[in-house]
C-alpha positions as CSV (number, residue, x, y, z in Angstrom):
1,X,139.2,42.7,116.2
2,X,139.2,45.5,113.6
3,X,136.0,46.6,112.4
4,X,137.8,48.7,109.3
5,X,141.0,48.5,107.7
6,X,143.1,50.9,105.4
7,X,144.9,49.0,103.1
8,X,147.1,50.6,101.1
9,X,150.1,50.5,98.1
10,X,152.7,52.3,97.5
11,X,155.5,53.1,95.1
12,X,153.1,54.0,92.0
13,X,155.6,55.4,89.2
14,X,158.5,53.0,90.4
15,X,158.7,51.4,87.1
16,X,156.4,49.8,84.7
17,X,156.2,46.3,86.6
18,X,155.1,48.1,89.1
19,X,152.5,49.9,88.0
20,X,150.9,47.1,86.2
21,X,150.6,45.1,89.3
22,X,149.3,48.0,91.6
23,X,146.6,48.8,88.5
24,X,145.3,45.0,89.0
25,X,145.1,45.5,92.8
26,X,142.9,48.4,92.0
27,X,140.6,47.3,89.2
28,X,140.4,43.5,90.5
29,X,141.5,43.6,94.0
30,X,141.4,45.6,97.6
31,X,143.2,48.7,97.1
32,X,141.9,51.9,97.2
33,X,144.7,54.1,98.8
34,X,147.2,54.6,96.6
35,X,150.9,56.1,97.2
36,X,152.3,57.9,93.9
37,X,156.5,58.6,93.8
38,X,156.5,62.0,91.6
39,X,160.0,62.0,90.9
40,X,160.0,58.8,88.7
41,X,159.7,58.4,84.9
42,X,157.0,56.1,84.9
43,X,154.7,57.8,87.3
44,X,152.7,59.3,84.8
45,X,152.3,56.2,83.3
46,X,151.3,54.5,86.5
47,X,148.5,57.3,87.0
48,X,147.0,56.4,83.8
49,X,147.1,52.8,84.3
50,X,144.2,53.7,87.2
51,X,142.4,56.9,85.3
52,X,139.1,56.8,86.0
53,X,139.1,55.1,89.4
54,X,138.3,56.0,93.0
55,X,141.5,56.0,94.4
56,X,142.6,58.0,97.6
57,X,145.9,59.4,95.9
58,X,148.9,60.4,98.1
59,X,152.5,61.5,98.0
60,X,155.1,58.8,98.7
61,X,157.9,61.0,99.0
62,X,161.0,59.6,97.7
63,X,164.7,60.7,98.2
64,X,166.3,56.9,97.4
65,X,165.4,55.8,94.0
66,X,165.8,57.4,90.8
67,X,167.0,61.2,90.0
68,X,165.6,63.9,92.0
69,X,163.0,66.5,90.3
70,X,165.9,69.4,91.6
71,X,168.8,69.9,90.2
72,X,171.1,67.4,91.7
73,X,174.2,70.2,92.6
74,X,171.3,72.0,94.9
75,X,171.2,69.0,97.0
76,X,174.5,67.0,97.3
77,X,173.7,65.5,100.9
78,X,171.1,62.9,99.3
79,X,172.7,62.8,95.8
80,X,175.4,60.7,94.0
81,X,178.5,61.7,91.8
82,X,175.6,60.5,88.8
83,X,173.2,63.0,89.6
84,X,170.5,60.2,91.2
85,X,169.4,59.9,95.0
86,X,171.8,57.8,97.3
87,X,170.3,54.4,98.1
88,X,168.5,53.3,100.3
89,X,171.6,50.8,101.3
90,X,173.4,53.9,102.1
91,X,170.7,55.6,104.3
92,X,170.8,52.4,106.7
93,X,173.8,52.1,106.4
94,X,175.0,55.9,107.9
95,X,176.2,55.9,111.5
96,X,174.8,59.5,111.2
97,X,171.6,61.4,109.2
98,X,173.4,62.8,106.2
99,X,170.2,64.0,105.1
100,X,170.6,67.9,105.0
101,X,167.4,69.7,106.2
102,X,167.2,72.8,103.9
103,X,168.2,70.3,100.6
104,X,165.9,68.0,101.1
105,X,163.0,70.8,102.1
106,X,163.7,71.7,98.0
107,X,163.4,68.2,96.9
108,X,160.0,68.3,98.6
109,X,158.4,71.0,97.3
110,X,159.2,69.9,94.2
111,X,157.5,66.2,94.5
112,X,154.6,68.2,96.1
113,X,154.5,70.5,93.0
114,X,155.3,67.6,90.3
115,X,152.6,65.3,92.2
116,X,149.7,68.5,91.5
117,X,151.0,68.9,88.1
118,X,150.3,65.0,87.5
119,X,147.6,64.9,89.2
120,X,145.7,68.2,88.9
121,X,144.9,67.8,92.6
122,X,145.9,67.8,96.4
123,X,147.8,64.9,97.9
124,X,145.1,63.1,100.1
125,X,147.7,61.7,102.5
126,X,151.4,62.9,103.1
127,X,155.0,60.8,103.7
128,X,158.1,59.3,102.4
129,X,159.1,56.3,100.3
130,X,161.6,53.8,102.2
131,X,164.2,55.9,104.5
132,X,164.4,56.7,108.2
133,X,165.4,60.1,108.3
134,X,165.1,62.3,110.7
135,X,165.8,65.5,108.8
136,X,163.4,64.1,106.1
137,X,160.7,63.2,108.5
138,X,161.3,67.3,109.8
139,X,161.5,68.5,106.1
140,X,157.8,66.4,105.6
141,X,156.5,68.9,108.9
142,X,157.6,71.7,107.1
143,X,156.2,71.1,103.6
144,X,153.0,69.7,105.1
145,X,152.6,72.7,107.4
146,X,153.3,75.0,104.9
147,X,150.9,74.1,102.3
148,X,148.2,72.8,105.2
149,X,148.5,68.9,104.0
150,X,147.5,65.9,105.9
151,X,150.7,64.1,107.0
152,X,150.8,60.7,107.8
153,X,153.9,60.5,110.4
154,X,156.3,57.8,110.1
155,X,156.3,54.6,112.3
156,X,156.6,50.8,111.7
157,X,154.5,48.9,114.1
158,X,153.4,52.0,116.2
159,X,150.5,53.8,116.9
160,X,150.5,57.4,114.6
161,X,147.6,60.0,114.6
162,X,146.5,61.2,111.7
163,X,143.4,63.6,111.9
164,X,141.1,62.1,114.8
165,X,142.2,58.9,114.2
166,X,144.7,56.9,115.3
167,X,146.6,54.6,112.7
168,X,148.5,51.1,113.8
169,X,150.6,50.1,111.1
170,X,151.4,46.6,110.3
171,X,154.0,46.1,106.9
172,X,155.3,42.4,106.6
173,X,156.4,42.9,103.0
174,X,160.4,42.1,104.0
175,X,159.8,39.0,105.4
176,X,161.5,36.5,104.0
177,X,158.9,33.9,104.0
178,X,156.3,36.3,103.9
179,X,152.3,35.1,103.8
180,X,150.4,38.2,102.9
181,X,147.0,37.0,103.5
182,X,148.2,35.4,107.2
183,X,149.7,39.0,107.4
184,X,146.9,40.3,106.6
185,X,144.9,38.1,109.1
186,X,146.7,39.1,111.8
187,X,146.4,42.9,111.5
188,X,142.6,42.5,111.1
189,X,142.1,40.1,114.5
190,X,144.3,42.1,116.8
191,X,142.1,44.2,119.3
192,X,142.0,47.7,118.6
193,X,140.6,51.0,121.0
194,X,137.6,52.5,119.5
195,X,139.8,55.1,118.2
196,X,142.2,52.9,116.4
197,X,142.6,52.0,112.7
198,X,144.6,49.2,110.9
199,X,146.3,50.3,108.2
200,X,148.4,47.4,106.0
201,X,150.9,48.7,103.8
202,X,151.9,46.7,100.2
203,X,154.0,47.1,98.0
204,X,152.0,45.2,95.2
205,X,154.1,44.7,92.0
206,X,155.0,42.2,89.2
207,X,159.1,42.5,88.4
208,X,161.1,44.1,85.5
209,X,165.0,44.7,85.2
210,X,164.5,48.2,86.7
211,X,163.0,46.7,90.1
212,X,165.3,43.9,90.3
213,X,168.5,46.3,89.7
214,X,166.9,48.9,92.5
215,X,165.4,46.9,95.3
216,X,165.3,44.4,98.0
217,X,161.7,43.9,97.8
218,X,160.8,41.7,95.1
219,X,159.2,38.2,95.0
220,X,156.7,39.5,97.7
221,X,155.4,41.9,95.9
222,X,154.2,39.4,93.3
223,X,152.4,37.7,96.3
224,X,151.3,40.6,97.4
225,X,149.1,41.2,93.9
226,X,147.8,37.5,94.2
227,X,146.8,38.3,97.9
228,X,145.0,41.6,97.1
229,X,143.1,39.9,94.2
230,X,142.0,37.1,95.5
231,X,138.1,36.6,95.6
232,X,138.8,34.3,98.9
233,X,140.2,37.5,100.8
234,X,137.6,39.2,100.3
235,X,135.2,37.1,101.0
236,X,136.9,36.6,104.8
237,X,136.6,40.3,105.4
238,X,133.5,40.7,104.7
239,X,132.5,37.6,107.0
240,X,134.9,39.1,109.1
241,X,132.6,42.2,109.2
242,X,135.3,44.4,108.0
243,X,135.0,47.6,106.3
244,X,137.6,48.7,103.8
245,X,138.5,52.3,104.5
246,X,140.6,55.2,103.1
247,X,142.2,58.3,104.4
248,X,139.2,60.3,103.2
249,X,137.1,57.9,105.6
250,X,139.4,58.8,108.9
């Protein structure tokens, strides 16, 4: 059984919805580690909707949603006639990776430099928003390497190091009849090596047009806040024993 688990959200700036429901998981509920998309109108707004907490802040790099912070005609491979990232749809949907390395190195660097601008600091953790990618997950190594930050590698399920420790990720938020607090159950009571750490990803949220025009993930997300601020949850982790953790903590 886990003795610590990160759990984290993502998708912070998506659209207002969002960010309301991430802000409650934060001020009334278990999250900690937040993932912020810099690309998005409303991720300013999001960041201010948690101002003044102790959140672990990182970059959730997105290429799917939205309209890139580049000038669209500088990266046609992940971009639409419109000027706005290809879907997500489209990405699983390739036979092939589409995803042209140098293109989406720019987009990027640019996230990277809108997140610091938000921000005023250093992403505390490193990755990507939604797309399986090999060129992005290479474009991450390069960015990351570049400007010495801590990437978090991409797998669902599977073991990924980051620093000295070694992350298992468990993300149930697809399911269609999703429990988040059984999910959450059975990340914490699997057996781990010493060296191992849970981390359960969320995508907490309430719903707006924006979200319901954009994604696949919807509904849960709403269970997903409930979960996160329920005083019964944590009261089982902490008879569980379990510490909450963030990426500064591994």
């Amino acid at each position: 059984m886990a003795k610590r688990i990160l759990i984290r959200a993502d998708d912070l700036g998506y659209c207002e919805a969002v960010n309301l429901g991430i802000a409650k998981t934060v001020k009334e509920g278990l999250i900690s580690s937040v993932g912020l998309m810099p690309n998005m109108p409303t991720a300013k707004a999001g960041l201010d909707l948690i101002a003044g907490y102790d959140v672990c802040l990182g970059q959730h790099t997105n290429v799917c949603v939205g309209k890139p912070i580049c000038d669209p005609s500088l990266i046609p491979s992940i971009t639409n006639e419109n000027g706005e990232f290809k879907s997500s749809k489209e990405y699983r949907s390739a036979k092939e990776d589409f995803v042209v390395l140098y293109e989406v190195v720019l987009e990027i660097e640019a996230q990277y430099a809108k997140f610091k601008e938000l921000t005023g600091r250093e992403p505390e953790y490193f990755e990507a928003h939604a797309v399986a990618s090999d060129n992005l997950f290479k474009g991450l190594e390069i960015v990351a390497e570049r400007h010495h930050l801590p990437l978090l590698p991409f797998a669902l399920g599977g073991p990924v190091k980051f620093r000295n420790t070694t992350i298992v990720t468990s993300m149930e938020s697809m399911a269609p009849d999703y429990d988040p607090f059984t999910a959450l159950k059975t990340a914490v009571l699997k057996d781990y090596a010493e060296d191992e750490c849970p981390m359960f990803v969320c995508h907490p949220g309430y719903l707006d047009w924006y979200i319901l025009q954009t994604s696949s993930l919807t509904v849960n997300r709403t269970k997903e806040v409930e979960m996160l601020c329920d005083p019964k949850v944590k009261a089982w982790l902490e008879e569980q024993g379990v510490q909450l953790v963030t990426y500064r903590d591994l």
